[in-house]
N, C-alpha and C positions, 0 to 999 in steps of 0.2 A: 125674434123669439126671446133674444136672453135680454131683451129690455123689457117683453110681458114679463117676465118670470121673475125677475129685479120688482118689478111694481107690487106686484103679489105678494114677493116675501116683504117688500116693506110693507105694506098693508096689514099681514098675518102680521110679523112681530108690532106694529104701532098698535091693535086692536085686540091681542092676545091678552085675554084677561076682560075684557069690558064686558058686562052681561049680555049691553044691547047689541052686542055686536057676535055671540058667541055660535051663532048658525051660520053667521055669511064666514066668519074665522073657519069654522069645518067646514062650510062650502069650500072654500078657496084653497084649503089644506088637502082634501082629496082630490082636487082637480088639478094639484101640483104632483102629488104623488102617481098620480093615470099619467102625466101628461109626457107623449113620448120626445126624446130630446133631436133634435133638425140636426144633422150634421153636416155645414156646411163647406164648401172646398174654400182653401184659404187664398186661392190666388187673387189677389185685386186686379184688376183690367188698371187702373189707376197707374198701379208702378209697374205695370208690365207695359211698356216702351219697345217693342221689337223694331228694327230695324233693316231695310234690304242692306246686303251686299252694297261697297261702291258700285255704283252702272259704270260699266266700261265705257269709252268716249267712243261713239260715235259716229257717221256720217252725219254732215248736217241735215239731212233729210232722210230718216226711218223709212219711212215711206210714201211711195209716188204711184196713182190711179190715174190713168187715163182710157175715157171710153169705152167703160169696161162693162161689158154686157153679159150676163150669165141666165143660159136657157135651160128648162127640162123639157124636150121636149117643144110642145107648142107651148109652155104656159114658161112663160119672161118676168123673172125673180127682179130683175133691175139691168137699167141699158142707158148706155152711153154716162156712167158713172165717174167722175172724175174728182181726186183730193190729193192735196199734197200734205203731210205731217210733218212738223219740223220737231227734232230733235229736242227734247223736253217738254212737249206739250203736253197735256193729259186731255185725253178727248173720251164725250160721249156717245156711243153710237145707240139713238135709241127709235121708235117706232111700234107699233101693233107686232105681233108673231105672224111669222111669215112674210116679213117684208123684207127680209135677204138679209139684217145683221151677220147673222150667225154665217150665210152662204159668203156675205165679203170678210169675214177673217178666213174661212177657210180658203178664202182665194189670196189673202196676204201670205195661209198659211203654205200655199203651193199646194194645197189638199185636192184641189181640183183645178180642170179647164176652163176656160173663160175666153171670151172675145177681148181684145182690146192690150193694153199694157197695165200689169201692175209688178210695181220692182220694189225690191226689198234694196238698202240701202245699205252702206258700205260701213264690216266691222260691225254689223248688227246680231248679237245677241237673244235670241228671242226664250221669252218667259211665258208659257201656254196655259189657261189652268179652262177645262170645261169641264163639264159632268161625267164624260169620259175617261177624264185622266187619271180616276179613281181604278181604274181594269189593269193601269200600266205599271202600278207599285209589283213590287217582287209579293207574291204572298208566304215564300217561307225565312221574312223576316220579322221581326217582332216588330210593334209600332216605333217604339223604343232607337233600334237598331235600324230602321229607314229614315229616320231623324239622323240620327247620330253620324247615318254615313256622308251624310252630305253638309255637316255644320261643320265651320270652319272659328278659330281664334277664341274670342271671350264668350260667347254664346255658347260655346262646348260645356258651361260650367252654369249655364241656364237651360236647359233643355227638359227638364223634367217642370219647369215653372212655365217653360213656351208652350206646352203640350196641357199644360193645367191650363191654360189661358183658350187651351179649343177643345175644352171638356174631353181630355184624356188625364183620369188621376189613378192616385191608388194601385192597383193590378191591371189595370188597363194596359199599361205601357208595356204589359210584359205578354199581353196577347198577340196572337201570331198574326199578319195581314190578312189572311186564308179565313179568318174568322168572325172578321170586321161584318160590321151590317152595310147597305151601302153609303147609308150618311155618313156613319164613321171614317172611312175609304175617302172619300171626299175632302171630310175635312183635314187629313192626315196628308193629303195632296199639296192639299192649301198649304200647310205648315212645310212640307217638304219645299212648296215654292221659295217662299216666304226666304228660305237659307241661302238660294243659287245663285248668282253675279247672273242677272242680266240687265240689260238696257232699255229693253224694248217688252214692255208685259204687255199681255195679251188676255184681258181676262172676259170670260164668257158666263154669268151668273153664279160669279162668287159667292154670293152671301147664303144661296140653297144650304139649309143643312147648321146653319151659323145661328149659336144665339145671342143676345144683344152683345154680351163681353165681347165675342169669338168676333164680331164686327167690329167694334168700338178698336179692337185691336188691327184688325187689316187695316181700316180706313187709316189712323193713325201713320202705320207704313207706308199707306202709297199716299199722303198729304206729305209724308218726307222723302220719297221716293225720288233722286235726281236724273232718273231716265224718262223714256215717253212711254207713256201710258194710251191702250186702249181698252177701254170699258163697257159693257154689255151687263145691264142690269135695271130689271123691274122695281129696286127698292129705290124709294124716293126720298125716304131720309141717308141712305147709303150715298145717294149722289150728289147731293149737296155737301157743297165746299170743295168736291173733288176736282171735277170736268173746267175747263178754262173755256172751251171750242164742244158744238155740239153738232153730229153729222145725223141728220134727219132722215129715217127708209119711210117712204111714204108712194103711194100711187106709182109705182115702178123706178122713181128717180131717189136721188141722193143728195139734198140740200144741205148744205152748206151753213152754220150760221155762228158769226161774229160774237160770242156772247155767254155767258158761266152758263152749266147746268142750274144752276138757279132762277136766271134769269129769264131763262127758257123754258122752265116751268109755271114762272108765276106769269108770262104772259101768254102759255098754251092751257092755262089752269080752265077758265068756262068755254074755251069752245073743243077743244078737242083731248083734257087729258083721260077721258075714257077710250078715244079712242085707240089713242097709244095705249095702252094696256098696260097705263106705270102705275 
């Protein structure tokens, strides 16, 4: 907007006075004086750089699945499931909904029963974020002060810039969580993650709720992220450059495959990425 409004007033001043020119000069003179001014937020995604916490050192192996079958009932979400992760990997877990993503982090999460082995790894840290985690913030603290408790060192003297980077400005930060809508909640989660030392994240449809900056910014983090990463997400520009290994829910089983989130995409792109539902 202030490069239209720059062209306009050079236009007005270089034509101001020319006869031929003396209607489109009041044209463009009352359509400067109507025209209301954008107020834009100044943070740039650019040099806003967030960074996690050191990841605490780990077991060599976050986590270990073996034959791991999870039923409701008669209807069998996935069986005979088995994966090892090694410490520092960034993996994709992707698939159509309903094919047990979401059921196997809840089984790393010990959230629930399951047939078979799955173990959590030695010294492991774990960092949660799902669309739930938005219910778990305190609501009688200000957005402000749910930040603040949990930021540690130099970032304490960034936090009003980290918070403009996930569309919280202005009076915002000084609203209570009790009042938050639910995206807001959400993404305030996000940012709360974003500050805690851990090793092992666990993220289940981060980007809901994010808009391009508030992206541009996580991805950033966990591309420098030195722990293991598991990922769960429908955006297809979001997972590119991320995932190293990508673990496939498909027809009740759990493949395996050697290969970027990229790479996995452009060779599942004509025959099945509708069906994945990426």
């Amino acid at each position: 907007q202030k490069k239209f409004i720059a062209e306009q007033e050079r236009f007005v001043e270089r034509f101001k006075g020319t006869y031929s020119k003396t209607n489109q000069v009041s044209s463009v003179e009352r359509m400067l004086e109507k025209l209301e001014i954008v107020q834009i937020d100044e943070v740039d995604s650019a040099s806003l750089r967030l960074r996690f916490p050191p990841a605490p050192r780990s077991g060599d192996y976050p986590v270990i699945v073996e034959d791991l079958t999870k039923k409701y009932g008669d209807h069998t979400v996935f069986e005979q499931a088995s994966m090892t992760i090694e410490r520092g990997e960034k993996i994709a877990f992707v698939g159509r909904n309903g094919e047990g993503k979401s059921t196997m982090i809840k089984a790393i999460m010990q959230e629930i029963e399951v047939e078979g082995k799955c173990q959590i790894g030695h010294n492991i840290e774990i960092g949660y974020f799902a669309q739930n985690q938005a219910s778990l913030l305190d609501p009688k603290l200000s957005v402000f002060e749910t930040v603040d408790e949990v930021a540690k060192g130099e970032v304490r003297t960034q936090i009003k810039h980290l918070l403009g980077g996930f569309m919280f400005s202005g009076e915002d930060i000084d609203k209570k969580v009790s009042v938050l809508s639910g995206g807001e909640k959400t993404r305030l989660a996000m940012v709360k993650l974003l500050l805690e030392p851990h090793n092992l994240l666990i993220l289940d449809e981060p980007t809901n709720h994010l808009d391009l900056r508030s992206k541009d910014v996580l991805k950033d983090a966990l591309l420098a992220f030195d722990g293991t990463l598991i990922l769960v997400s429908h955006d297809r520009d979001f997972l590119k450059g991320i995932a190293e290994k990508v673990f496939e829910f498909k027809d009740k089983r759990v493949r395996e495959h050697f290969e970027t989130i990229d790479a996995f995409l452009e060779r599942n792109k004509a025959e099945s990425m509708r069906d994945m539902n990426l």
